[in-house]
Each structure stands twice: as structure tokens, then as C-alpha cells.
C-alpha positions as CSV (number, residue, x, y, z in Angstrom):
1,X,142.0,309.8,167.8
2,X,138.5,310.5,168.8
3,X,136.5,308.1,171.2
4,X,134.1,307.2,168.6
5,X,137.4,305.9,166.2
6,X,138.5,304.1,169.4
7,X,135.1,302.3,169.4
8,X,134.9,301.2,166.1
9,X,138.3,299.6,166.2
10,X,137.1,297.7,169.6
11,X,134.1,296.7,167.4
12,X,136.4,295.2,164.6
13,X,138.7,293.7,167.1
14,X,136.3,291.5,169.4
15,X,134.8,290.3,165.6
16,X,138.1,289.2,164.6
17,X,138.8,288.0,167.9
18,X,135.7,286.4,167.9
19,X,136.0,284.4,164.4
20,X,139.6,283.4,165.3
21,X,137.4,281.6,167.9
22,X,135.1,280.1,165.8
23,X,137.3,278.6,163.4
24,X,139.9,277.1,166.1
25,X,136.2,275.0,166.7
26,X,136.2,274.0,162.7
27,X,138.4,272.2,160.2
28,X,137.5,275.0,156.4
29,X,134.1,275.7,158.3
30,X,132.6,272.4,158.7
31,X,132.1,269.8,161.4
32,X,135.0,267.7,162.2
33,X,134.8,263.8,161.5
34,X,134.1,261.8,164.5
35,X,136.2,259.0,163.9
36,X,136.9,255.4,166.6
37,X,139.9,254.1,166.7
38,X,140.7,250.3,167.0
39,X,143.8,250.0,167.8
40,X,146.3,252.3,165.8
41,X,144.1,252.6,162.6
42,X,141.0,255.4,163.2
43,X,137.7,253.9,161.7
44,X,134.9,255.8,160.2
45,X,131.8,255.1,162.7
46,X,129.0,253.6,160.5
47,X,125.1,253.4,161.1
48,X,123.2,250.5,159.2
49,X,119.4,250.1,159.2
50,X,118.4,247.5,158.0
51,X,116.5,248.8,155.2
52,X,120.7,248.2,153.4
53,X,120.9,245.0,155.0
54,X,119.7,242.3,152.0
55,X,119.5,238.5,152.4
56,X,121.0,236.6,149.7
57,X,117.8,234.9,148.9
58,X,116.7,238.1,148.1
59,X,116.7,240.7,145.1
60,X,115.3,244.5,144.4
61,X,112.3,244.5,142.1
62,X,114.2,246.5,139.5
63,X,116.8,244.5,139.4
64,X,114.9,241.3,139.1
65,X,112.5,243.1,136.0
66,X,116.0,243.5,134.5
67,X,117.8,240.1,134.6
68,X,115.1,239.2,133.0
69,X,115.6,240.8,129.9
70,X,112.1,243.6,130.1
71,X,113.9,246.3,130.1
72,X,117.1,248.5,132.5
73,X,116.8,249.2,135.8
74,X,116.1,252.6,135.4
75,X,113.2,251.9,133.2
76,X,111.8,249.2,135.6
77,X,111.3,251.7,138.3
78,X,109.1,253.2,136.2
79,X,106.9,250.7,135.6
80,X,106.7,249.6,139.0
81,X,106.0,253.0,140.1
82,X,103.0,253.0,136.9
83,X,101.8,249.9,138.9
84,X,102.9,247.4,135.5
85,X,104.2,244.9,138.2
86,X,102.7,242.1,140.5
87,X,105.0,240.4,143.2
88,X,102.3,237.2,144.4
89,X,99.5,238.9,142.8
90,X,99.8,242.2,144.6
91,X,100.6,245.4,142.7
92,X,103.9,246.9,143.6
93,X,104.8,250.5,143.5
94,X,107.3,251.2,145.9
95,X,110.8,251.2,144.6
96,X,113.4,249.1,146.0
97,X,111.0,246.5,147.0
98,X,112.8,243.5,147.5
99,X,111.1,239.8,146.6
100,X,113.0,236.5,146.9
101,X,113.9,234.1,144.1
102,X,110.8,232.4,144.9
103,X,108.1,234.9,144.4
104,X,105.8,234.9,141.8
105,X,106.5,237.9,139.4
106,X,104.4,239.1,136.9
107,X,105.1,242.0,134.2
108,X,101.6,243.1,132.5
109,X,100.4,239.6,133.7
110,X,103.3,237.3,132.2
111,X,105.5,235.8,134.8
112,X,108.9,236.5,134.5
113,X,112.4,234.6,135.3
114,X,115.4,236.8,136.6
115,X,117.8,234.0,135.6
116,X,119.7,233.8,132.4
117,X,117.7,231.7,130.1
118,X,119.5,228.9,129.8
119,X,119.2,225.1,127.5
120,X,120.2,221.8,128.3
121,X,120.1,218.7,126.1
122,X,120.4,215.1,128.3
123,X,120.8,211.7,126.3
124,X,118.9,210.4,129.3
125,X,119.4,206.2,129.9
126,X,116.7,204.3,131.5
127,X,115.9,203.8,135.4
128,X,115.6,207.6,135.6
129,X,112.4,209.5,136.6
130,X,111.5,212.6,134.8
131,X,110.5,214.9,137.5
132,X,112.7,217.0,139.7
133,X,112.2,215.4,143.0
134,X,111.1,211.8,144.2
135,X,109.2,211.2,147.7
136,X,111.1,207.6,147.6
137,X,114.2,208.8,146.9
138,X,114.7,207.2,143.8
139,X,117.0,208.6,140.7
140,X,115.7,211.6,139.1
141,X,117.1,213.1,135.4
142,X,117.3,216.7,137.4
143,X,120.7,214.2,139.0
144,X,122.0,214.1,135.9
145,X,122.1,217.4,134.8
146,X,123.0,218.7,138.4
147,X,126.5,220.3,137.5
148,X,125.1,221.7,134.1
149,X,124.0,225.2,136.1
150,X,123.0,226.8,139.3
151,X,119.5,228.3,137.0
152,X,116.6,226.5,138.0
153,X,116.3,224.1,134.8
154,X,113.4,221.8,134.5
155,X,112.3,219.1,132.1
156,X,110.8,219.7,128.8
157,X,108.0,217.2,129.0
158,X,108.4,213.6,130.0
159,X,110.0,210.1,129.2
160,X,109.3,207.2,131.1
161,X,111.6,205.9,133.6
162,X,112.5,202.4,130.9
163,X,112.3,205.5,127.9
164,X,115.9,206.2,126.7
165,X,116.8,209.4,124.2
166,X,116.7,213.2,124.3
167,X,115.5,214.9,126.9
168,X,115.5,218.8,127.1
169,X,115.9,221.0,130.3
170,X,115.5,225.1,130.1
171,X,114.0,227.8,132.4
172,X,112.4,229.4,129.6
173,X,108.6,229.2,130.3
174,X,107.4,230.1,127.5
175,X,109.2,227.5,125.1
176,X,108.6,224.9,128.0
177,X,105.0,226.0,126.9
178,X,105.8,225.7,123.3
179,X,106.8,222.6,122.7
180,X,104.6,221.0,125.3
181,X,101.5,222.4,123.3
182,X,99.7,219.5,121.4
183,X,98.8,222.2,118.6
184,X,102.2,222.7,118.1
185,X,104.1,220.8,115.1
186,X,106.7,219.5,117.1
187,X,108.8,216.8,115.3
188,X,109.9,213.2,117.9
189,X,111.2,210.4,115.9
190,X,111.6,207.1,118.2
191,X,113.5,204.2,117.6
192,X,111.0,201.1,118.8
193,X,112.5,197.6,120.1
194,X,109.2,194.8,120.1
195,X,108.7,191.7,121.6
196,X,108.2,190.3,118.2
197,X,108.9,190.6,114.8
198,X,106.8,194.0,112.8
199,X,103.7,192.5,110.8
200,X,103.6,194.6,107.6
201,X,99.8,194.6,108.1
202,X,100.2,196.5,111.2
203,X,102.7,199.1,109.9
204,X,99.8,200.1,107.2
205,X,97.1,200.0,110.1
206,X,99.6,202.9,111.7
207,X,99.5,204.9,109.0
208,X,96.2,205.0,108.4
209,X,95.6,206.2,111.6
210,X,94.2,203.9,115.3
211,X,91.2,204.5,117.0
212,X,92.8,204.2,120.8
213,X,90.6,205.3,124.3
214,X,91.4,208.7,124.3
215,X,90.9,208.9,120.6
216,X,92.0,208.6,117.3
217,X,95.8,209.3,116.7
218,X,97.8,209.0,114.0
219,X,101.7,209.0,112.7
220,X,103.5,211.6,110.6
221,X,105.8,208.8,109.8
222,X,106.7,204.7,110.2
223,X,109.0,202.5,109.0
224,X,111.3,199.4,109.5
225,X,115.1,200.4,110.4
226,X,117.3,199.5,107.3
227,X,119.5,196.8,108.1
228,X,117.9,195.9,111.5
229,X,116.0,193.2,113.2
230,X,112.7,193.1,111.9
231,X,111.7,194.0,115.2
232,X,113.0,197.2,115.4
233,X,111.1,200.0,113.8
234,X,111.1,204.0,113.2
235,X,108.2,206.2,114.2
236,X,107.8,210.1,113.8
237,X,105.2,211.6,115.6
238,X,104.2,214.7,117.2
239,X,101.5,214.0,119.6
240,X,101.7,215.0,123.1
241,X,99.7,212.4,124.4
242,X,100.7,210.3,127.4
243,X,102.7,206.9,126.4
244,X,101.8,207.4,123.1
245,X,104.1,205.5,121.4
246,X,104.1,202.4,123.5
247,X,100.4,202.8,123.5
248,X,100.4,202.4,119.7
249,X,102.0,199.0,119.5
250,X,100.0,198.0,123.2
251,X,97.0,198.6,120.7
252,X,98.1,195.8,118.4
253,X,99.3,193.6,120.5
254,X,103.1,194.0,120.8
255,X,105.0,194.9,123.7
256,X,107.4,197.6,124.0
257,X,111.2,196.1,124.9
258,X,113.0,198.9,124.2
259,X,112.2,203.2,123.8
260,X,115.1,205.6,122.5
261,X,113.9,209.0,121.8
262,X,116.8,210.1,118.6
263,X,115.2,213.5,117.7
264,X,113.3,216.2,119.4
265,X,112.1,219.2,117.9
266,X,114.9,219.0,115.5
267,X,117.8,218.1,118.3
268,X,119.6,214.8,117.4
269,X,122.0,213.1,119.3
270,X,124.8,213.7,117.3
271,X,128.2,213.4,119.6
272,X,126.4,213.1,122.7
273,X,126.4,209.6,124.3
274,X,124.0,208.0,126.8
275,X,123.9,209.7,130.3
276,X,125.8,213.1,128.7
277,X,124.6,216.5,128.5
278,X,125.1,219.4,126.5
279,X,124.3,223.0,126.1
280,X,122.3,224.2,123.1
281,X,124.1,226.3,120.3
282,X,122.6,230.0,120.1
283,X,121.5,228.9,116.3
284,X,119.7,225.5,118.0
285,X,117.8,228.2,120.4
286,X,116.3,230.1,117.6
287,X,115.1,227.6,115.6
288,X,113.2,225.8,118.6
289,X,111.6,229.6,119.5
290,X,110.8,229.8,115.6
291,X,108.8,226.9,115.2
């Protein structure tokens, strides 16, 4: 064998000897894991930054613009990144952006909910306040409907603390808006307890309509109950005015004993007793957002 031969097999030799090296090092050709152990059971080490660490109060921006019905995730990173969407009146366009529950969100400039829309109809009784909190600590309808969902559900308008009847509770904004709009025909039929007995004279006054401070307002309908006191009557009305009712009967000289609310917007209180809740059907949904 020549010298040169001899040479070229040393060449091929240190290589091999060489790689056998290198892969003694290596586990297929790649890094080995560097793994802890605690105790018998080995642990994969983990690094967290805090950019994965997320507060429960809080929820990414896409994720948020999809709970609330706009459109999928995927979709909403778009639009964010198009600048469609407002987080406290600032344009955001970073994706996941996170906001908290609390933040104002805006889509093209309509606020939107993340929450599942969600309906409640109370038979409220009196000594309640219609608002959802009270400085003196007195009883709030929000107490009543406290076990009827964890969405953030507020009153549909108001009834008076002594006011008795329907009350509705959603977080739907815009049928909030809806049926609290004075334009809007929105149907309330109240069943009236007076002091005194009805004067027919007055009942025709009513319906031709009263001249009152903030204007003149008039009924759609008003009655005496069959079979009741002669006390007792029926008005339908769909003003949104303040009091309105017991302003009405103020304005002729009667005083309001008792206020029951029996229909809103086409809700009765069919199989739903006094302090009682229910959720609406999906049919009782669509007709309030088609009015």
C-alpha cells in the first residue's frame, strides 16, 4: 500500500472517530433536555414572563370582540389591527391587548358587552329601590334577582319603591335603550288602587288627554276593572315620563294607594308570583327587539 493510501485512510478514520465523538455529546443530533428533578419524578424547567401571566379580571381584546357576538377571534384581530377598535377611547392595534371587564369598549363607535346577553323578568313587591346600589343600605330590586346570573344585569327603567309589577333586568344596551326611548310604542298597562271611589267625569277627562307641568299627556287606554271596587281602575299607557301614572290621578285630586305594573312591552305576569323571577323565552326576546 502506498503512503498516500495510508493517508487517506488516517483522514477517514480521525472523521469517523471524530463524529463518534460528536454524537456520544447528542441524543438523534439535537440538544439534550435539561430537565430538574423533585424528588423521584424529573420536571420540565419552565420560564414565564409575564406577558402569559393574565389576571382574572382581565380578557384579550379578541376574545372580548368575540363574546360579544361581532365576529371570531380570528377576524377580530383584524379589525383591531385595521384600528376598528377603541379600549377607553384610545385606538387599539396591538394584538393580544388585554382590557378588564370594566373597560369601555367600542367597535366602530358602539360599545360592546363580552357577556352573553341575557333577560330577566322580576314581579317586583313594594319597599324595593330600583337602582343597583343604595348609599343607605336599604333594599335594592338588583337583591332580588342576585342568584338569576353572574352577567352584569341592570333595570329596564324604574318603578317606585311603593310600585309593585313587572320589572325587566338585561345587559343588552341597546334594548335597555329601546324600550326606555319615549318615541318608542312601548305598551304598560297598570292596575290603579285610589283613595276614593273613580268619578266617571274624570275617566273622560283622561282620555281626552291632561294638561300636567311638563306637558300635555295622554292615555292609549282607561277603564274601571270588571267586577272590582269602583276604586280600582285599568290604565295603558306608554309614556316614559317620571311618575306618570300617579301623576295623572295627583292631577285630579286622588291619591295613589296602590301601583301594580301587569304588562310591559307585552310581558305579563302569567305564573310568576310577587318577589319571583324568570328568564325570558327566546320567542319573548325577539318580539321585544322587534318592536
Amino acid at each position: 500500500m502506498s503512503r498516500a493510501d495510508n493517508s487517506k485512510k488516517g483522514k477517514s478514520f480521525d472523521r469517523q472517530g471524530g463524529d463518534h465523538k460528536k454524537r456520544s455529546g447528542r441524543q438523534g443530533g439535537q440538544p439534550k433536555k435539561v430537565s430538574y428533578s423533585r424528588g423521584n419524578a424529573p420536571i420540565q424547567k419552565q420560564h414565564k414572563s409575564k406577558k402569559t401571566q393574565m389576571s382574572p379580571d382581565q380578557i384579550r381584546l379578541n376574545k372580548y370582540i368575540a363574546n360579544s357576538g361581532i365576529c371570531s377571534r380570528r377576524d377580530a384581530d383584524i379589525y383591531i389591527a385595521s384600528g376598528n377598535v377603541t379600549v377607553n377611547g384610545e385606538v387599539i392595534t396591538e394584538m393580544g391587548y388585554r382590557v378588564e371587564l370594566n373597560d369601555v369598549v367600542k367597535f366602530d363607535g358602539r360599545a360592546i358587552n363580552p357577556e352573553k346577553k341575557v333577560y330577566i323578568l322580576l314581579n317586583k313587591p313594594k319597599g324595593f329601590l330600583t337602582t343597583t346600589s343604595d348609599e343607605k343600605g336599604r333594599k335594592t330590586v338588583m337583591d332580588l334577582v342576585a342568584k338569576a346570573t353572574k352577567a352584569r344585569i341592570v333595570p329596564v327603567g324604574r318603578l317606585e319603591r311603593s310600585t309593585t309589577g313587572l320589572l325587566l333586568f338585561t345587559n343588552d344596551g341597546d334594548l335597555s335603550k329601546k324600550l326606555t326611548n319615549s318615541g318608542r310604542d312601548v305598551r304598560k298597562i297598570y292596575q290603579v288602587t285610589l283613595n276614593k271611589s273613580f268619578q266617571i267625569k274624570d275617566l273622560h277627562a283622561i282620555r281626552e288627554g291632561l294638561t300636567l307641568e311638563d306637558g300635555i299627556v295622554k292615555v292609549d287606554e282607561i277603564s274601571t276593572i270588571e267586577g272590582a271596587n269602583k276604586n280600582e281602575v285599568g290604565i295603558k299607557i306608554h309614556s316614559n315620563k317620571n311618575k306618570i301614572v300617579r301623576r295623572i290621578f295627583e292631577h285630579l285630586d286622588y291619591e295613589v294607594i296602590k301601583l301594580d305594573r301587569v304588562v310591559f312591552a307585552g310581558l305579563t305576569k302569567k305564573d310568576l308570583p310577587r318577589g319571583t323571577w324568570r328568564h325570558l323565552t327566546k320567542q319573548e326576546v325577539i318580539n321585544l327587539q322587534m318592536l
